[in-house]
C-alpha positions in Angstrom: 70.9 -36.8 -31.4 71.4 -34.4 -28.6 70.4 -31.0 -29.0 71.2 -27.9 -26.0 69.3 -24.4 -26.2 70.9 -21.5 -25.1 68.2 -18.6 -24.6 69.8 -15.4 -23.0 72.3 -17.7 -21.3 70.1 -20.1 -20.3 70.5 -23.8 -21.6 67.3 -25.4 -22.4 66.7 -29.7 -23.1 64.8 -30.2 -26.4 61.5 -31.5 -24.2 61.2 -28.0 -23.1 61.1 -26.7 -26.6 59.0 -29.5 -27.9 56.3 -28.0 -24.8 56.5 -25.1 -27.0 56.2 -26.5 -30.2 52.9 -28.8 -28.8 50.9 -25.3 -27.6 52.3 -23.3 -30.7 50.7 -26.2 -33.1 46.9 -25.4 -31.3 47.3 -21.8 -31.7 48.2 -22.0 -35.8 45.7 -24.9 -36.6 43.2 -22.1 -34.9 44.9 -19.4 -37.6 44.9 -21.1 -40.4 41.2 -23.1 -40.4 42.5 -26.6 -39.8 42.0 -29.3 -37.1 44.6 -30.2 -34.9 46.0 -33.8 -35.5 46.3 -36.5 -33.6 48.9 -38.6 -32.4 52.2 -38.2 -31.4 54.0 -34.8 -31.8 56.2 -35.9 -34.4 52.9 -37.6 -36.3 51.0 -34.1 -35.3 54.0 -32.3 -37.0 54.1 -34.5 -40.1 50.3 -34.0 -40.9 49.6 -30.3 -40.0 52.4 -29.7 -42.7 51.0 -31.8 -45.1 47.8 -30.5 -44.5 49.0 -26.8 -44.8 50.5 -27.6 -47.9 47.4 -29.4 -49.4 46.0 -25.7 -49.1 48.4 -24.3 -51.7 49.9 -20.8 -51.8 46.5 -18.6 -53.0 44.4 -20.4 -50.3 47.1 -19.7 -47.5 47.2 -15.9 -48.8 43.1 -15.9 -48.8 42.7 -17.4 -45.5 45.5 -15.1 -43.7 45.1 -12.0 -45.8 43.5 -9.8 -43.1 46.6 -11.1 -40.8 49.0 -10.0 -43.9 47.2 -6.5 -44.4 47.8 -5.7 -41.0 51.5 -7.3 -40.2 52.3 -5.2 -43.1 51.6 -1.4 -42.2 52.9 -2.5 -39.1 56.2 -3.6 -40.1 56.3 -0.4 -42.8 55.2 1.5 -39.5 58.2 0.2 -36.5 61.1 0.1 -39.2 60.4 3.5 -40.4 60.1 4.6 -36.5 63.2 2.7 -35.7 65.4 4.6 -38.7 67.7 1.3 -39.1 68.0 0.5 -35.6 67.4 -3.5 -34.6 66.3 -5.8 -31.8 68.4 -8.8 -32.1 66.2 -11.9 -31.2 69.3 -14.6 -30.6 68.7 -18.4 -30.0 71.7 -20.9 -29.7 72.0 -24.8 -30.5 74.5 -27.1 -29.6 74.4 -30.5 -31.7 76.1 -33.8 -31.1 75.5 -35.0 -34.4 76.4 -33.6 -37.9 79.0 -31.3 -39.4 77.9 -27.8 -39.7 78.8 -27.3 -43.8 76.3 -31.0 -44.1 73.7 -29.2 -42.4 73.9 -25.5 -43.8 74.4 -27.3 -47.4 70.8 -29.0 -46.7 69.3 -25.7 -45.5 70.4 -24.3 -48.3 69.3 -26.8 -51.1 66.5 -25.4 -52.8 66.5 -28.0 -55.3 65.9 -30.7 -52.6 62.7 -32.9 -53.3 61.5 -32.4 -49.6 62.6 -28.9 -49.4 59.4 -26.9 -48.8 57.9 -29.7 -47.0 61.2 -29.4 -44.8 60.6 -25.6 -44.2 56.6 -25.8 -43.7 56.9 -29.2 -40.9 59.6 -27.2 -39.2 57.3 -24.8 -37.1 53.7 -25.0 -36.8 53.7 -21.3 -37.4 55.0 -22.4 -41.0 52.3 -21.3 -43.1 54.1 -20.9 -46.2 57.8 -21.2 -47.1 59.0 -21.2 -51.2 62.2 -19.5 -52.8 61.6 -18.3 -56.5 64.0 -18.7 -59.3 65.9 -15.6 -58.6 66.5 -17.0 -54.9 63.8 -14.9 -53.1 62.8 -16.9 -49.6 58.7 -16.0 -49.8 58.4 -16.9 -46.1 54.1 -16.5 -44.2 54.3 -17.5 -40.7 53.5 -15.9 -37.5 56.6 -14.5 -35.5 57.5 -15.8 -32.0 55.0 -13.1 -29.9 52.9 -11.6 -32.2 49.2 -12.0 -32.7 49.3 -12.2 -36.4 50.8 -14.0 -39.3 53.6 -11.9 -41.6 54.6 -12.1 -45.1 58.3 -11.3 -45.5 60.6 -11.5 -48.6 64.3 -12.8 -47.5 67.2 -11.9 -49.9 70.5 -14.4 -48.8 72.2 -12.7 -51.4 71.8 -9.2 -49.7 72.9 -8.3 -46.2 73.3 -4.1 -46.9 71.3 -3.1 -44.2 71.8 -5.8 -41.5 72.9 -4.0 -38.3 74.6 -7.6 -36.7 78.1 -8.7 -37.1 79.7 -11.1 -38.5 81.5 -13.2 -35.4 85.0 -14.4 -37.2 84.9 -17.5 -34.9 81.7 -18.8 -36.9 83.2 -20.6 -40.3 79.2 -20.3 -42.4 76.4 -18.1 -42.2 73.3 -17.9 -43.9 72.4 -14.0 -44.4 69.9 -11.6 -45.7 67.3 -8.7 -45.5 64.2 -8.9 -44.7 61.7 -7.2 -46.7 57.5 -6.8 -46.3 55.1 -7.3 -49.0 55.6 -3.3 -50.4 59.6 -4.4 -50.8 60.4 -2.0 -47.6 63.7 -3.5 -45.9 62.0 -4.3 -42.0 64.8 -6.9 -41.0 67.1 -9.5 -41.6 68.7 -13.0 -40.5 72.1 -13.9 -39.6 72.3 -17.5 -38.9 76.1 -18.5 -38.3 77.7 -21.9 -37.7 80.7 -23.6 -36.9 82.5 -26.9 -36.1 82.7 -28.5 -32.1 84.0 -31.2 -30.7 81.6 -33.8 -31.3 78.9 -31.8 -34.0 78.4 -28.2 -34.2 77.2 -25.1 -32.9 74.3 -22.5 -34.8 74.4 -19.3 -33.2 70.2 -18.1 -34.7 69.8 -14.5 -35.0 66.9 -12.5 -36.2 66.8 -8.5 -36.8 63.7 -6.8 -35.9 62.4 -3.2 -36.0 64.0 -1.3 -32.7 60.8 -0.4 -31.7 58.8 -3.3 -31.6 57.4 -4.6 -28.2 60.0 -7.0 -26.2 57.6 -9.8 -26.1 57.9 -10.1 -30.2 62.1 -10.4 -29.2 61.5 -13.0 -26.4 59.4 -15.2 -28.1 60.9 -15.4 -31.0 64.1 -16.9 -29.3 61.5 -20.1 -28.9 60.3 -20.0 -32.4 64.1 -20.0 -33.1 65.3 -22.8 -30.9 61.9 -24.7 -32.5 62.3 -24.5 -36.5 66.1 -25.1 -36.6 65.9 -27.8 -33.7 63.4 -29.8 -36.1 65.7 -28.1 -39.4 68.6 -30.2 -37.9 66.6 -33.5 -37.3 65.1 -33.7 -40.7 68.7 -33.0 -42.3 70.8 -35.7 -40.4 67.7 -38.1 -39.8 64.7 -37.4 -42.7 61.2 -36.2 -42.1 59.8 -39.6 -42.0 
């Protein structure tokens, strides 16, 4: 599989985002209490999931809660500053494998026997990823620049107060608002996808608060290219 990043214009090989990955996985075994694995990145990635998820959801919570406390007057704080208005953190992936409905059908599989392992392995900033019955994304992580983890609430059947666009040329999408813990709407997604020559093409976008600093926007493009770079391996090759 070959895999092109485009970060504001600039294409990117998957070693350079797999750099990223390596010193992100340091930084969230520090977070969350755990030691860092050894072996191979793709070994490290496998056990620090497995590992996280071992915890379960209350110790997660427990161990992060001053980190959730926090992210969450913040958030309620920069989207009630910004009145609506977004900062559009935009990653895209070219892949030479895969059609993009096979791959957005995965994502979108909640029913899938590796699903939440498939969401926590994808980022070592993964803390916790599960979607209750009504289709409610519960997603804990820590966000491309910022010093401390976030709990957001992502509705994919909700896209109301999303301030990107819909590009016609994009055949999928998967949507939805953002909300924090006290059910305030703080941002969104807007992942779309479409056929190439060859594979397909995911253009990654996430919607934060105007008002938040640019280094939160920046990073985030690598925390982008990161997850669905390892989303896109584990649907066309497996996990293991």
């Amino acid at each position: 599989m070959d895999l092109t990043f485009i970060i504001q214009g600039q294409p990117y090989p998957l070693n350079a985002v797999q750099t990223w990955e390596s010193k992100r996985l340091r930084k969230a075994a520090a977070k969350i209490g755990l030691p860092v694995p050894d072996g191979s990145l793709e070994d490290q990635r496998r056990a620090f999931a497995d590992a996280k998820l071992a915890l379960g959801p209350d110790e997660i919570r427990r161990r992060l809660r001053r980190d959730l406390t926090t992210s969450d007057l913040v958030a309620a704080a920069t989207a009630r500053i910004s009145r609506g208005r977004r900062a559009m953190s935009v990653c895209e992936i070219r892949s030479t494998t895969g059609r993009a409905a096979d791959f957005v059908s995965w994502f979108l599989d909640t029913t899938r026997p590796d699903y939440e392992r498939s969401m926590i392995a994808a980022h070592p900033d993964h803390f916790l990823i599960r979607t209750a019955p009504d289709g409610t994304q519960e997603v804990v992580e820590t966000t491309g620049g910022s010093p401390a983890a976030s709990r957001l609430l992502i509705d994919y059947t909700d896209i109301s107060t999303l301030r990107s666009v819909r590009d016609p040329a994009y055949d999928l999408e998967a949507a939805g608002v953002a909300h924090s813990g006290s059910g305030l709407p703080v941002g969104g997604v807007r992942h779309q996808f479409r056929d190439r020559a060859g594979g397909f093409h995911a253009r990654l976008c996430v919607e934060f608060p105007q008002v938040v600093l640019p280094r939160m926007v920046s990073q985030h493009r690598w925390h982008l290219a990161t997850e669905w770079a390892n989303w896109i391996t584990f649907a066309f090759h497996g996990l293991d």
